[in-house]
C-alpha positions as CSV (number, residue, x, y, z in Angstrom):
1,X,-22.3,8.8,2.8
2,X,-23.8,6.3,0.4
3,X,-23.3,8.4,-2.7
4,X,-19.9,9.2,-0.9
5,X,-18.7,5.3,-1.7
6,X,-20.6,5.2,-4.6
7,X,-18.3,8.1,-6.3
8,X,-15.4,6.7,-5.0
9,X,-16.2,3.0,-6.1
10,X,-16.3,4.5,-9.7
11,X,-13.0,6.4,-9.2
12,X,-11.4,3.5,-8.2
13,X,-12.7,1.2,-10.8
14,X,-11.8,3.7,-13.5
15,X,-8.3,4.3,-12.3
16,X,-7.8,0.3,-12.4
17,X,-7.8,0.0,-8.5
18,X,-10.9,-0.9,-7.2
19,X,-10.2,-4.6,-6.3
20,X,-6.8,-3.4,-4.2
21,X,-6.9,-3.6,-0.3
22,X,-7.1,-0.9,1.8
23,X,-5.2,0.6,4.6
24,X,-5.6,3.7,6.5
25,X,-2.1,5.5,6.6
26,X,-1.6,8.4,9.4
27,X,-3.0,11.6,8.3
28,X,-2.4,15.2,8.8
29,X,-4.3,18.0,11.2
30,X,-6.9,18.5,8.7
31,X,-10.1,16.5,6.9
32,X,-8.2,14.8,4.2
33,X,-7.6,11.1,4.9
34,X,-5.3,9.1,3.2
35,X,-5.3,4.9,2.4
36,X,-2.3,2.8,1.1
37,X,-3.9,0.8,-1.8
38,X,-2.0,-2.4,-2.6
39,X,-2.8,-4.5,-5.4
40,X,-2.5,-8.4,-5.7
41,X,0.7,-8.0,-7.8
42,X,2.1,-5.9,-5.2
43,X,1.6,-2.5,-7.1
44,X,0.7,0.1,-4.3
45,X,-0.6,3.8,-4.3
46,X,-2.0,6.5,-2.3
47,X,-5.7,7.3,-2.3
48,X,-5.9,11.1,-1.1
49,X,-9.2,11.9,0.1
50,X,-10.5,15.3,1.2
51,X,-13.7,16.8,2.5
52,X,-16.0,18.2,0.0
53,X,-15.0,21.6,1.5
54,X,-11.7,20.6,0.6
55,X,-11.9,19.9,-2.7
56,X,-9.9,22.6,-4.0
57,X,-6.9,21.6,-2.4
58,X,-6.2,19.5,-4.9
59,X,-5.5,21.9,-7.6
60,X,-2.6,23.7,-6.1
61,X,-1.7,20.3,-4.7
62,X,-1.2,19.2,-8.3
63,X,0.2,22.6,-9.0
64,X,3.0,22.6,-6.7
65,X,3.9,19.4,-7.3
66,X,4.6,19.9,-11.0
67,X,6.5,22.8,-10.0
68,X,8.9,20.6,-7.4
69,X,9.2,17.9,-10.4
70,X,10.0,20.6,-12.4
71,X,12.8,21.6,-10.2
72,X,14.3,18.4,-9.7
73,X,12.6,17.7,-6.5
74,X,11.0,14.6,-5.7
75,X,6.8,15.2,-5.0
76,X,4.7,12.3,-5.8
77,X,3.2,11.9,-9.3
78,X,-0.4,12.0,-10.0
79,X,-1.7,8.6,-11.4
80,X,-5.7,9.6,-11.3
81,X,-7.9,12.5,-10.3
82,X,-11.4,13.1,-9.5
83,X,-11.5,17.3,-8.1
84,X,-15.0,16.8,-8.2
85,X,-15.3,14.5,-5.3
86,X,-12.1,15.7,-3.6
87,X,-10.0,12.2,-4.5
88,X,-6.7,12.1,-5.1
89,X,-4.5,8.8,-6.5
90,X,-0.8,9.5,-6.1
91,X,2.4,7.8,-6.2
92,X,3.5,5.6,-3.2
93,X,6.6,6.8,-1.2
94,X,7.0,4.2,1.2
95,X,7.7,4.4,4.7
96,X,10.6,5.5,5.3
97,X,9.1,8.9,6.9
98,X,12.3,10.7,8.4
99,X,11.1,10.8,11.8
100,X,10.7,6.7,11.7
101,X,14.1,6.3,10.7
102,X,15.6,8.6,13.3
103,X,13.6,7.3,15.4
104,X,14.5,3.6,14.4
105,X,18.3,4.4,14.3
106,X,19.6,8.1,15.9
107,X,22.5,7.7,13.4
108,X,20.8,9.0,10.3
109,X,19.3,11.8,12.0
110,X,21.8,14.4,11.1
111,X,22.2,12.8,7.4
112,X,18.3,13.1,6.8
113,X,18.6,17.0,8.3
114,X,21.6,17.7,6.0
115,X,19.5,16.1,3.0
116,X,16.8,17.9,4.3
117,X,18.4,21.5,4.6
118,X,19.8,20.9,0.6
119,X,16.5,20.4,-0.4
120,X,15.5,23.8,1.2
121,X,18.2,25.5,-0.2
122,X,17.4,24.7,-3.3
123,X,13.7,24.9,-3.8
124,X,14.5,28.7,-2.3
125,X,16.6,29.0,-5.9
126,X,14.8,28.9,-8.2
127,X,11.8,31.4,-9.1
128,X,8.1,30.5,-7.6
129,X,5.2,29.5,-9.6
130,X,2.7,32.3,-10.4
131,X,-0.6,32.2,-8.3
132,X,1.1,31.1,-5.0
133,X,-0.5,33.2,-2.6
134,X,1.5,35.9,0.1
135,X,0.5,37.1,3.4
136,X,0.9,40.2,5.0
137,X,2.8,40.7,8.6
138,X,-0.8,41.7,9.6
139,X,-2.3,38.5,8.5
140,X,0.6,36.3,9.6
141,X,0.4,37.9,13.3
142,X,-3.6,37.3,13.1
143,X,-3.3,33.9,12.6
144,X,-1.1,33.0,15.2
145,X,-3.2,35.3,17.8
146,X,-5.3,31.8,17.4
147,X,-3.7,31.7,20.3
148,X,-5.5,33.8,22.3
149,X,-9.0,32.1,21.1
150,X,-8.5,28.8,22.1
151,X,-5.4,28.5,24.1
152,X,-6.1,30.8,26.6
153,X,-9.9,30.0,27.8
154,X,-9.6,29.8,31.3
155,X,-6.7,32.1,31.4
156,X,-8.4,35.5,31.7
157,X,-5.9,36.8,29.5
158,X,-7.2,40.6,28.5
159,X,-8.0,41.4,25.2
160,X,-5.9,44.2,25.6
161,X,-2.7,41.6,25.7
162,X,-4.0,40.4,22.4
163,X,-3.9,43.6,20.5
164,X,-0.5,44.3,22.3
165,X,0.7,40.6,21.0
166,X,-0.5,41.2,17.9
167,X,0.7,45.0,17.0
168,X,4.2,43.1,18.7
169,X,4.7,40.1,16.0
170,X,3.1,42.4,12.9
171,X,6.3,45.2,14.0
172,X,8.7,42.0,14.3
173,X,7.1,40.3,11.1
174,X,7.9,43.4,9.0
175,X,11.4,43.8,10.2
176,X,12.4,40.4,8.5
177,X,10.2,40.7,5.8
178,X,12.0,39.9,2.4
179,X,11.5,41.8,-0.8
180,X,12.7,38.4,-3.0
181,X,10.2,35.4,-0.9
182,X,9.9,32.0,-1.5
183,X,8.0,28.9,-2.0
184,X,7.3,28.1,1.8
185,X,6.0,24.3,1.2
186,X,4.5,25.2,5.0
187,X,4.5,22.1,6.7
188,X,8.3,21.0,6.2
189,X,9.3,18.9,8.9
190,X,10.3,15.4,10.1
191,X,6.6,13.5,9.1
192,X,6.3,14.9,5.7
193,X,9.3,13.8,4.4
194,X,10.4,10.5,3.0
195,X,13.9,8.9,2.0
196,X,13.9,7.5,-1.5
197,X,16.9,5.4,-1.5
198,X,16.3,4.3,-5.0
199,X,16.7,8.1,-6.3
200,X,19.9,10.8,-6.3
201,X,20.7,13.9,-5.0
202,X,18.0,16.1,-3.5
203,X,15.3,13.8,-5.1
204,X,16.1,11.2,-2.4
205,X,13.9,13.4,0.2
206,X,10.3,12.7,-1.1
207,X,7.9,16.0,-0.3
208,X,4.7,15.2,1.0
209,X,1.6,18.0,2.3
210,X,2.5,21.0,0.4
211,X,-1.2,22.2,-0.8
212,X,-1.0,24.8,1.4
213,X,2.6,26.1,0.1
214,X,2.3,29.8,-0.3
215,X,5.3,33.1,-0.4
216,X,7.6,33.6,2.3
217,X,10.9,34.3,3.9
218,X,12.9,31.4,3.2
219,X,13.7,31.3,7.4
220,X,9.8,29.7,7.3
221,X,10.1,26.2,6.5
222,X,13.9,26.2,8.1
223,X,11.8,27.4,11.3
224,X,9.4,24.5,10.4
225,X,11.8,21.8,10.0
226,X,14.5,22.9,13.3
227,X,11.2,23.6,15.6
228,X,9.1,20.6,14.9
229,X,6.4,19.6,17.1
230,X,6.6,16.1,16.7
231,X,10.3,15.2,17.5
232,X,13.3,17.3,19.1
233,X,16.0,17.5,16.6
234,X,19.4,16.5,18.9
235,X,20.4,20.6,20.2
236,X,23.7,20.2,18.8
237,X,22.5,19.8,15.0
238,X,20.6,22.9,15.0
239,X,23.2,25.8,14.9
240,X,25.0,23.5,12.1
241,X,21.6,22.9,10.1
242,X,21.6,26.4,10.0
243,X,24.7,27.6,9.0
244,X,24.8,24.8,6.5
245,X,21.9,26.1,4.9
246,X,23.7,29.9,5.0
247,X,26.5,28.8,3.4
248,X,24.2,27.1,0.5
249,X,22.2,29.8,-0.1
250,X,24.5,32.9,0.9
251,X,22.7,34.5,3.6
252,X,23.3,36.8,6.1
253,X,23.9,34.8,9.1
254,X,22.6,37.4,11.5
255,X,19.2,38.6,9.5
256,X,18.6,34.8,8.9
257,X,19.0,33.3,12.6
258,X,16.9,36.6,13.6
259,X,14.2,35.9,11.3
260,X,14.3,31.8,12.1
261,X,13.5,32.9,15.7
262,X,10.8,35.0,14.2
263,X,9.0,33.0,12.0
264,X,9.5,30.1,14.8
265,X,7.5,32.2,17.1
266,X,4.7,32.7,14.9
267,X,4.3,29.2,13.7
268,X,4.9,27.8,17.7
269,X,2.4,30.3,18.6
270,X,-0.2,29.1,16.1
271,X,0.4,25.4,16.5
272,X,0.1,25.8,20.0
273,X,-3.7,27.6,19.2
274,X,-4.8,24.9,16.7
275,X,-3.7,21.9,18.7
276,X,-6.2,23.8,21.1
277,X,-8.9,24.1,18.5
278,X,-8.7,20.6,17.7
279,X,-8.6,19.3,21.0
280,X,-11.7,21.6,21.7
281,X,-13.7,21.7,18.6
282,X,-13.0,18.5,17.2
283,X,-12.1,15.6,20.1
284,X,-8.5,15.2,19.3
285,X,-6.5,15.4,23.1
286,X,-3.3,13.5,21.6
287,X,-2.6,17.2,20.5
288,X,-2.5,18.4,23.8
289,X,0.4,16.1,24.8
290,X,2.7,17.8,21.8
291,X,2.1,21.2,23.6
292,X,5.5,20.7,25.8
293,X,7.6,20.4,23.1
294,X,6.2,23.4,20.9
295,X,6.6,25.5,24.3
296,X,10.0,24.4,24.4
297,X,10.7,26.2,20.5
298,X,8.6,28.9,21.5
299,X,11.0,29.7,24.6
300,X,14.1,29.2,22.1
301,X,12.5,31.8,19.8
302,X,11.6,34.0,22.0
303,X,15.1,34.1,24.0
304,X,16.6,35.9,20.8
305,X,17.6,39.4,21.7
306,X,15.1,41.1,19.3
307,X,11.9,39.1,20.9
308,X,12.5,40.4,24.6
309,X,8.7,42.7,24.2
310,X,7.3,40.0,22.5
311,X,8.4,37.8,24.9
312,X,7.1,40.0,27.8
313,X,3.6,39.9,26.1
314,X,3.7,35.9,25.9
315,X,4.6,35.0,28.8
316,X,2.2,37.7,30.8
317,X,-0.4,36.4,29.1
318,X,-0.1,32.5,28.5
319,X,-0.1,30.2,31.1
320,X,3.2,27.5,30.1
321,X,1.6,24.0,29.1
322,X,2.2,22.1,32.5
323,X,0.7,18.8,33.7
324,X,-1.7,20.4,35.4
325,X,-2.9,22.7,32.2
326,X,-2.9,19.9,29.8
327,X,-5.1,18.1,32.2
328,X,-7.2,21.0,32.3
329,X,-7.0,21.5,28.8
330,X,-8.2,17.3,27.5
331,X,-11.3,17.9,29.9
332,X,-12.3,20.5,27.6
333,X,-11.9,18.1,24.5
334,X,-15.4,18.1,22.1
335,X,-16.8,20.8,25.0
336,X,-16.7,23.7,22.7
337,X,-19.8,24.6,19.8
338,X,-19.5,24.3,16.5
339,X,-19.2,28.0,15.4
């Protein structure tokens, strides 16, 4: 820990920042932490910590974020770097986090989504960088039958409903599958994006935790921004959001609300694992309290014509988060080993 500070005392100092306060800002699901730095003239940044295990996040971090600038999106600039030691000093965006302002005043809400659907529409036109990764339906079903390993304990679900569940959302995955994917930033909703009043166009919708942006169907991060686990968009915006983002980009109405319910089923499903994990593994119950809302998008996904097996399989074989469950569900908190 000492040598910890000690590396990060001479980032700090070399960057110019070492005598700025410090405040701890709201960070993500993972081991990265993040500070608002603030110097005496007023002059603020970000300091972007990650585990050592971490580390290498900051490359395609950097990556994508040249690409998005590139693109005349608005990703915050890199003012010093240390890959070594997993720190990060990046541009300040503020606060104005979209689901604080919607929160703070329901009239920009559908503003910030229309901003927020342009943005999407055109990151998905224009080509990818190279050496984004892709995943198969295969993988993408594994990793939300997360589910299964941590949401379920207790459950007795058999493991024959997992290999059902999973066979289920690799056949679905594959029917929407698209030949031309896209940069999926991956974690494109409400908390990660900032309004930049100061700035025009698209680049008033500052990006934020993108490291993990890889090739998809461009229904992913619309799934990830109309099924958000932290705030309900208002019902009636949704169908609009959508068809305002089919008229931008041209697609086909019907393959792209089929593969929004698709994708949206895969990410609920996983969320709805990991906020298991991290209540189990790692001490974090506040998760377990979002668990209503992503069963909420789940049971809109799944009530699309093309879901009903999958839908069969769910709901035989999850238990729906009730009072009771959650309850159940915090007393395990920190219980489980360290695999």
């Amino acid at each position: 820990m000492a040598d910890t500070h000690d590396h990060l005392t001479e980032f700090l100092t070399g960057a110019g920042w070492a005598k700025a306060s410090r405040t701890s800002l709201a960070g993500d699901a993972s081991a990265r932490r993040y500070d608002r730095l603030r110097k005496d003239s007023g002059e603020t940044a970000v300091l972007m910590m990650t585990g050592l295990t971490e580390a290498a996040s900051l490359e395609p971090f950097q990556r994508i974020a040249r690409h998005l600038d590139r693109n005349g999106l608005s990703a915050p600039r890199s003012i010093a770097e240390d890959p070594d030691h997993g720190f990060l000093l990046l541009e300040d965006f503020g606060d104005l986090i979209f689901a604080r302002m919607m929160h703070d005043d329901p009239k920009t809400e559908a503003p910030l989504y229309n901003a927020a659907v342009d943005v999407l529409a055109h990151l998905h036109s224009v080509q990818a960088p190279a050496g984004v990764s892709t995943f198969t339906p295969t993988q993408m079903a594994e990793f939300a039958a997360i589910v299964f390993d941590w949401y379920v304990p207790g459950a007795n679900a058999p493991i024959e409903a997992k290999q059902a569940f999973t066979d289920e959302l690799t056949r679905l995955l594959s029917l929407v599958e698209t030949d031309r994917p896209v940069l999926a930033l991956r974690d494109f909703h409400s908390e990660n994006l900032v309004w930049l009043p100061d700035r025009n166009g698209i680049r008033r919708v500052g990006l934020l935790d993108f490291q993990d942006a890889f090739l998809c169907h461009p229904a992913y991060d619309l799934a990830s921004l109309l099924r958000d686990a932290r705030r309900d968009p208002k019902p009636a915006l949704i169908q609009p959001l959508t068809d305002r983002y089919i008229r931008s980009s041209r697609a086909h109405p019907e393959d792209l609300n089929r593969a929004v319910a698709v994708y949206g089923a895969q990410r609920n499903l996983r969320i709805l694992g990991v906020f298991a994990r991290l209540c189990q593994l790692q001490g974090k119950p506040h998760y377990v309290g979002m668990m209503p809302r992503v069963w909420r998008h789940l049971s809109t996904d799944l009530s699309h014509p093309d879901l009903t097996t999958l839908r069969n399989i769910v709901l035989a074989a999850l238990p729906e988060p009730t009072e009771d469950f959650r309850t159940r569900m915090k007393a395990r908190c920190a219980a489980a080993p360290v695999p």
